[in-house]
Gaussian input, Z-matrix of N, CA and C with variables (Angstrom, degrees):
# hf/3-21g

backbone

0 1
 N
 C     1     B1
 C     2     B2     1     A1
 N     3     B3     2     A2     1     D1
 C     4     B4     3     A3     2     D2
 C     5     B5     4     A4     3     D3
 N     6     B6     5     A5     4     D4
 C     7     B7     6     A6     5     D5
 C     8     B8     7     A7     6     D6
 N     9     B9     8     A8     7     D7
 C    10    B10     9     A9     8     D8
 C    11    B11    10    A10     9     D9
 N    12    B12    11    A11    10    D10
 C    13    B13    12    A12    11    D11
 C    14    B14    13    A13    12    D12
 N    15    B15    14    A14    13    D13
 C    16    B16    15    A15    14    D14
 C    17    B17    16    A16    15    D15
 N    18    B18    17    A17    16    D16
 C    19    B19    18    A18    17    D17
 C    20    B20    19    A19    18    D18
 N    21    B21    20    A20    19    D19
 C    22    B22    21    A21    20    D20
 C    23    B23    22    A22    21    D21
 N    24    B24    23    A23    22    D22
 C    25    B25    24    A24    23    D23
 C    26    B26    25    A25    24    D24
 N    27    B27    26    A26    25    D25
 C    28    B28    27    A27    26    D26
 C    29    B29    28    A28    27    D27
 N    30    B30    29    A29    28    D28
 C    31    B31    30    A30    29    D29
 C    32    B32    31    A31    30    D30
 N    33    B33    32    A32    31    D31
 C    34    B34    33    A33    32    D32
 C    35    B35    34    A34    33    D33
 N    36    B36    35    A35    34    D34
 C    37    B37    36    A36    35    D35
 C    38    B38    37    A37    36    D36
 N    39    B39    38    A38    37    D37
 C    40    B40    39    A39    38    D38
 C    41    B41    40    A40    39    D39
 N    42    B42    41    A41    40    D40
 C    43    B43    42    A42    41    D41
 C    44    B44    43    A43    42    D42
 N    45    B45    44    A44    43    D43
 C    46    B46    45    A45    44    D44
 C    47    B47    46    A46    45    D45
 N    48    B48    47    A47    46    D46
 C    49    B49    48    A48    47    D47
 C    50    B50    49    A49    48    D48
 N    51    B51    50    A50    49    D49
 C    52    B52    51    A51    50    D50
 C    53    B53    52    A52    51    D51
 N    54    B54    53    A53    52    D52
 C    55    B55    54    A54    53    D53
 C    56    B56    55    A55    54    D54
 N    57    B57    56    A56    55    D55
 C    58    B58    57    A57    56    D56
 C    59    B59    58    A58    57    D57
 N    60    B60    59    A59    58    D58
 C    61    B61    60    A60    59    D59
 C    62    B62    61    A61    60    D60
 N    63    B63    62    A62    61    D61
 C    64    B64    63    A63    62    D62
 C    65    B65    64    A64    63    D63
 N    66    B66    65    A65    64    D64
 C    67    B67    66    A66    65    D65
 C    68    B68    67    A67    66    D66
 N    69    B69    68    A68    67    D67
 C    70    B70    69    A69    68    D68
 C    71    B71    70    A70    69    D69
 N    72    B72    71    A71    70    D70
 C    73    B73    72    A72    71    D71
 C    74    B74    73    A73    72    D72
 N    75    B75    74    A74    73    D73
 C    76    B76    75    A75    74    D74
 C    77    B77    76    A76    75    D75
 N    78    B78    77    A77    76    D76
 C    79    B79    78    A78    77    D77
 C    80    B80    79    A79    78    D78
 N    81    B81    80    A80    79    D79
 C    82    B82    81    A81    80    D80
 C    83    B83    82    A82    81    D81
 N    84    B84    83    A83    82    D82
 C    85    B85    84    A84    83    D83
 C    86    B86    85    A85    84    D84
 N    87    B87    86    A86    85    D85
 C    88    B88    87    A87    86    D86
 C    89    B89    88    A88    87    D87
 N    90    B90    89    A89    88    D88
 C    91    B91    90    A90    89    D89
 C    92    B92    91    A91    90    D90
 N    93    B93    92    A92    91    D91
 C    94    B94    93    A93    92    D92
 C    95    B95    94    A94    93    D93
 N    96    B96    95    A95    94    D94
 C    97    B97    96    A96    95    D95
 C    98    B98    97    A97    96    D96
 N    99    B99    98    A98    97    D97
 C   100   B100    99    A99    98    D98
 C   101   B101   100   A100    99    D99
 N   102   B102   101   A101   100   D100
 C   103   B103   102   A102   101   D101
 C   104   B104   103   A103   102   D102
 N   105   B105   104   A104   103   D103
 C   106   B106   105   A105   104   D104
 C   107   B107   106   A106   105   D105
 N   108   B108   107   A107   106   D106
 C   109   B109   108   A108   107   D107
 C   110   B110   109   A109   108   D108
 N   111   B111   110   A110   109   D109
 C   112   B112   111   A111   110   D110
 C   113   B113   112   A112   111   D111
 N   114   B114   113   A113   112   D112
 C   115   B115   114   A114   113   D113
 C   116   B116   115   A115   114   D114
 N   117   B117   116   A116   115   D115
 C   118   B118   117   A117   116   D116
 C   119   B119   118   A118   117   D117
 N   120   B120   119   A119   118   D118
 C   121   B121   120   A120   119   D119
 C   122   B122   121   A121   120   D120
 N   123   B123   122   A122   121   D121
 C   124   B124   123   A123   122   D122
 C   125   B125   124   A124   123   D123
 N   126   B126   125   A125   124   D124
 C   127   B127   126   A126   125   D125
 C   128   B128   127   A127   126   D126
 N   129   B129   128   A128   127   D127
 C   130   B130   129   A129   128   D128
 C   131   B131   130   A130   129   D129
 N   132   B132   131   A131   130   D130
 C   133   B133   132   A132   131   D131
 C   134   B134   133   A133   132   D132
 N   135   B135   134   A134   133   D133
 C   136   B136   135   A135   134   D134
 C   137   B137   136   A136   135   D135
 N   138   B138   137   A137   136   D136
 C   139   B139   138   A138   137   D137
 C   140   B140   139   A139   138   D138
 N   141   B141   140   A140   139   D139
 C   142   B142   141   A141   140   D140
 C   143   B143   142   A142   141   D141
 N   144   B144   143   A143   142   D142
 C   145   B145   144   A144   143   D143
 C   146   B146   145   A145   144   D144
 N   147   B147   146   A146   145   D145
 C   148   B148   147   A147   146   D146
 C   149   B149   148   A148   147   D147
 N   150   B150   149   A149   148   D148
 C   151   B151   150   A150   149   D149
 C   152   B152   151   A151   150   D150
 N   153   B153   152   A152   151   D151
 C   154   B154   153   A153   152   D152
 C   155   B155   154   A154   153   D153
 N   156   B156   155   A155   154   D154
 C   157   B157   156   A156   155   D155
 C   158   B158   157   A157   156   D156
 N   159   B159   158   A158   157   D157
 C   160   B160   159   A159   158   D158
 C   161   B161   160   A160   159   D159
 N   162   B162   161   A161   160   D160
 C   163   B163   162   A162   161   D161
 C   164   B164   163   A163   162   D162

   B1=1.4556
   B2=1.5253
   B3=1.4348
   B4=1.1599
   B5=1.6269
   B6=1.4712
   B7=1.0437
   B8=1.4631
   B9=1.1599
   B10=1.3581
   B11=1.6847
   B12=0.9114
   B13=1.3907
   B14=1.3805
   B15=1.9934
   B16=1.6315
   B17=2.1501
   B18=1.0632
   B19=1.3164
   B20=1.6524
   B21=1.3115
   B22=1.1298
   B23=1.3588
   B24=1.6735
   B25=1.1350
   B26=1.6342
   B27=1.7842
   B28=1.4459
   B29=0.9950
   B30=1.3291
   B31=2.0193
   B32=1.4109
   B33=1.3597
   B34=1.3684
   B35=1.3056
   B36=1.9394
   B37=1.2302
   B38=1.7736
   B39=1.4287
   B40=1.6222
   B41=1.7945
   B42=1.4186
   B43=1.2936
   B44=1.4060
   B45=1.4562
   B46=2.0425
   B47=1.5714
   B48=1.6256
   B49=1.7185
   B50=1.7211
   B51=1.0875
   B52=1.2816
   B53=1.7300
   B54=0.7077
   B55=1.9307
   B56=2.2993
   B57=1.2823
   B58=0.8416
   B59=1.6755
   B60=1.3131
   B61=1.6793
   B62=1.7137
   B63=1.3124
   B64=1.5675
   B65=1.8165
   B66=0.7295
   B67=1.5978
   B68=1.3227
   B69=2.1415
   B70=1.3698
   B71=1.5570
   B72=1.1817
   B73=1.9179
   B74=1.6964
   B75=1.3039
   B76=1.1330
   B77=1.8748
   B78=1.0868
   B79=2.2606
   B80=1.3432
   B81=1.3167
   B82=1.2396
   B83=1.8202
   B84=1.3290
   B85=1.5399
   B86=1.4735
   B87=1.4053
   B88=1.4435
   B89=1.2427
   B90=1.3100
   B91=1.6148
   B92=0.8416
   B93=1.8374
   B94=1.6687
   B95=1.3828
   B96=1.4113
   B97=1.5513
   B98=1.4980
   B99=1.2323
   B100=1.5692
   B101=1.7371
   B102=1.3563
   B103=1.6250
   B104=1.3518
   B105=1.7261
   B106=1.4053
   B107=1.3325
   B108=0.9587
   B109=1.4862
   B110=1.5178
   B111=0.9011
   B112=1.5991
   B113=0.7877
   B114=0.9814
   B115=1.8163
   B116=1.3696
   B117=1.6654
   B118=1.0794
   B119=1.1520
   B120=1.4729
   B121=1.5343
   B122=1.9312
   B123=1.6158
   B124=1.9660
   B125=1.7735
   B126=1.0854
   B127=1.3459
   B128=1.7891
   B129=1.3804
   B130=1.5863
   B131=1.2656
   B132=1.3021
   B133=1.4827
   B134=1.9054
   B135=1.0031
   B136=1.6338
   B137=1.9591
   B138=0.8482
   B139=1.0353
   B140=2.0140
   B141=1.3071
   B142=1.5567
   B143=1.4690
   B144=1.2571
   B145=1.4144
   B146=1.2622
   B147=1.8471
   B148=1.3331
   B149=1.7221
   B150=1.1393
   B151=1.6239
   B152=1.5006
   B153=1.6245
   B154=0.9951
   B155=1.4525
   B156=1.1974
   B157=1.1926
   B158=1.7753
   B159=0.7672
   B160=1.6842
   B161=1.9050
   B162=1.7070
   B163=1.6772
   B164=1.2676
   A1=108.85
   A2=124.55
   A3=124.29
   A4=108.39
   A5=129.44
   A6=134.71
   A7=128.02
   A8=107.66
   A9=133.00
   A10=109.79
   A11=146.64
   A12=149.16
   A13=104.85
   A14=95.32
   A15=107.94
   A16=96.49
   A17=107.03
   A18=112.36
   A19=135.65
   A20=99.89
   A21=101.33
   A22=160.37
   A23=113.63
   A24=168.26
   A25=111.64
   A26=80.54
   A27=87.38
   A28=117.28
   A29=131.86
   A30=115.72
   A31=96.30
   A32=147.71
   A33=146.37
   A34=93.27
   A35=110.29
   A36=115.41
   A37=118.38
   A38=88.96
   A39=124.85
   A40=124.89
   A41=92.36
   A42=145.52
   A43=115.63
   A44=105.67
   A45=99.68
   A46=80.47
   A47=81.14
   A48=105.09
   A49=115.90
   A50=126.27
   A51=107.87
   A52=98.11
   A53=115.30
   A54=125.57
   A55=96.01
   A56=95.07
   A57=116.93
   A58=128.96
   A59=87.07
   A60=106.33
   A61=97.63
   A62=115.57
   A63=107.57
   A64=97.10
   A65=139.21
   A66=123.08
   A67=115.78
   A68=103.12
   A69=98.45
   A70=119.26
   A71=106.50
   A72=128.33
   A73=87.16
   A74=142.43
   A75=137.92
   A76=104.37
   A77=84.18
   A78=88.36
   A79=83.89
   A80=151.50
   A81=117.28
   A82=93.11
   A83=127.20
   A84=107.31
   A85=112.18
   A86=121.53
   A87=113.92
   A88=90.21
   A89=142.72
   A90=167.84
   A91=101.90
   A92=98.00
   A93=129.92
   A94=93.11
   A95=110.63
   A96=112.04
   A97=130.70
   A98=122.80
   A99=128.44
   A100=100.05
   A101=118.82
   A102=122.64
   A103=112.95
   A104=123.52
   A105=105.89
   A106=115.16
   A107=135.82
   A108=152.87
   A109=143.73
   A110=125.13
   A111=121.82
   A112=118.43
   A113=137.45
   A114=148.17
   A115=125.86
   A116=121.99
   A117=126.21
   A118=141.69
   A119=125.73
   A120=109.38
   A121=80.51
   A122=108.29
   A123=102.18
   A124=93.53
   A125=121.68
   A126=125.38
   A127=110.25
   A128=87.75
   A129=122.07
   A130=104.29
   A131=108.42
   A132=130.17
   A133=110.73
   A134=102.52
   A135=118.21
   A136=91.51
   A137=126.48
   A138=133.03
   A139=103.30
   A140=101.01
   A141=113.72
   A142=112.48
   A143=106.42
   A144=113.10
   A145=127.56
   A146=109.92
   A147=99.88
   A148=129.05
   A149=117.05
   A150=130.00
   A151=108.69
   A152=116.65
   A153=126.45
   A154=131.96
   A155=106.30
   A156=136.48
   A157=101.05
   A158=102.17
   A159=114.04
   A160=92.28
   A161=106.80
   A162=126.07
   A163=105.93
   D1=140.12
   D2=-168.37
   D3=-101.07
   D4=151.22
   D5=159.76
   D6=-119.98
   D7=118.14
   D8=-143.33
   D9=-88.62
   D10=92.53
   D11=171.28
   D12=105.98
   D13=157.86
   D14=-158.15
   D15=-60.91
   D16=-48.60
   D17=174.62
   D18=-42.84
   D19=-50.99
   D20=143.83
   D21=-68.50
   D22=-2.50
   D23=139.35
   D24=-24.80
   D25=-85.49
   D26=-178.70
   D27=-72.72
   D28=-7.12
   D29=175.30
   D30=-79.34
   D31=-6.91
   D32=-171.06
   D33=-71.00
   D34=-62.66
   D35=-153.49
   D36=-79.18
   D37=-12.67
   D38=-148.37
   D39=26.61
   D40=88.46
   D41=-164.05
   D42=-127.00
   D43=126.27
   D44=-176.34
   D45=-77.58
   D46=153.20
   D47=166.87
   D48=-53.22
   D49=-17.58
   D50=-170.89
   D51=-107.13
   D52=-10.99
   D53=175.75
   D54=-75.03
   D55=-50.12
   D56=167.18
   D57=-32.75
   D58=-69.29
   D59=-171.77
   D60=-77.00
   D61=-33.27
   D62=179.06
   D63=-77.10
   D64=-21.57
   D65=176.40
   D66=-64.32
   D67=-42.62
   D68=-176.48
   D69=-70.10
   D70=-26.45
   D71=-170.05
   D72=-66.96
   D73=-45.74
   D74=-153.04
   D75=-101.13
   D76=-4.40
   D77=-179.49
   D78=70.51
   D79=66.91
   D80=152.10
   D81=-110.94
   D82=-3.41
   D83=163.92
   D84=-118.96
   D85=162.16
   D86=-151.01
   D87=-89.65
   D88=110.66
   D89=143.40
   D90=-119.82
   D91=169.39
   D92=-169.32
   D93=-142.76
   D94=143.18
   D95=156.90
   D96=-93.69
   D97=108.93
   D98=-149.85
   D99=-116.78
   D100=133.13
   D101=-158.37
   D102=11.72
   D103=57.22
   D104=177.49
   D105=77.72
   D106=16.02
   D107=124.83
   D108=-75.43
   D109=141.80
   D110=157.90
   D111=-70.65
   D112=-179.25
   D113=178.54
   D114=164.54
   D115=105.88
   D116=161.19
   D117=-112.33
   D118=-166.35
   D119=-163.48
   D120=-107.62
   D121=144.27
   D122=174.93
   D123=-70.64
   D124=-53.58
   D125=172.91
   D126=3.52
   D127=-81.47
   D128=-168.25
   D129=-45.66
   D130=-75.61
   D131=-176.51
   D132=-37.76
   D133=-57.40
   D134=-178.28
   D135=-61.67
   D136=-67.06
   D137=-149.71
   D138=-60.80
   D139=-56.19
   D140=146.31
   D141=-17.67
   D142=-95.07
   D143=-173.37
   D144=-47.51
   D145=-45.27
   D146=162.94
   D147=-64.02
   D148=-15.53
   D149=158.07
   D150=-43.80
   D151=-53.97
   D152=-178.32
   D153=-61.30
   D154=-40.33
   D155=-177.86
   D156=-71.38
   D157=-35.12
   D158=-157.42
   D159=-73.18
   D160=-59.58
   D161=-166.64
   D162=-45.87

């Protein structure tokens, strides 16, 4: 399932939007920008973090 904008994003990761929007601007989370959108997979994102969480 996809989640659609930087905002919505960051409540996944829970992340302010602008910490946020510089991760996506920098590729460091696996999104795409789709008509001027973000867009990721929740999959991904969760899976990420729990990586993170884990190190």
């Amino acid at each position: 399932m996809g989640v659609w904008g930087c905002t919505a994003i960051s409540k996944v990761i829970k992340r302010k939007p602008r910490q946020t929007f510089n991760l996506l601007e920098n590729g460091e989370l696996p999104a795409k920008k789709v008509g001027g959108r973000w867009v990721a997979s929740r999959a991904k994102l969760e899976k990420l973090f729990q990586i993170e969480v884990a190190a």
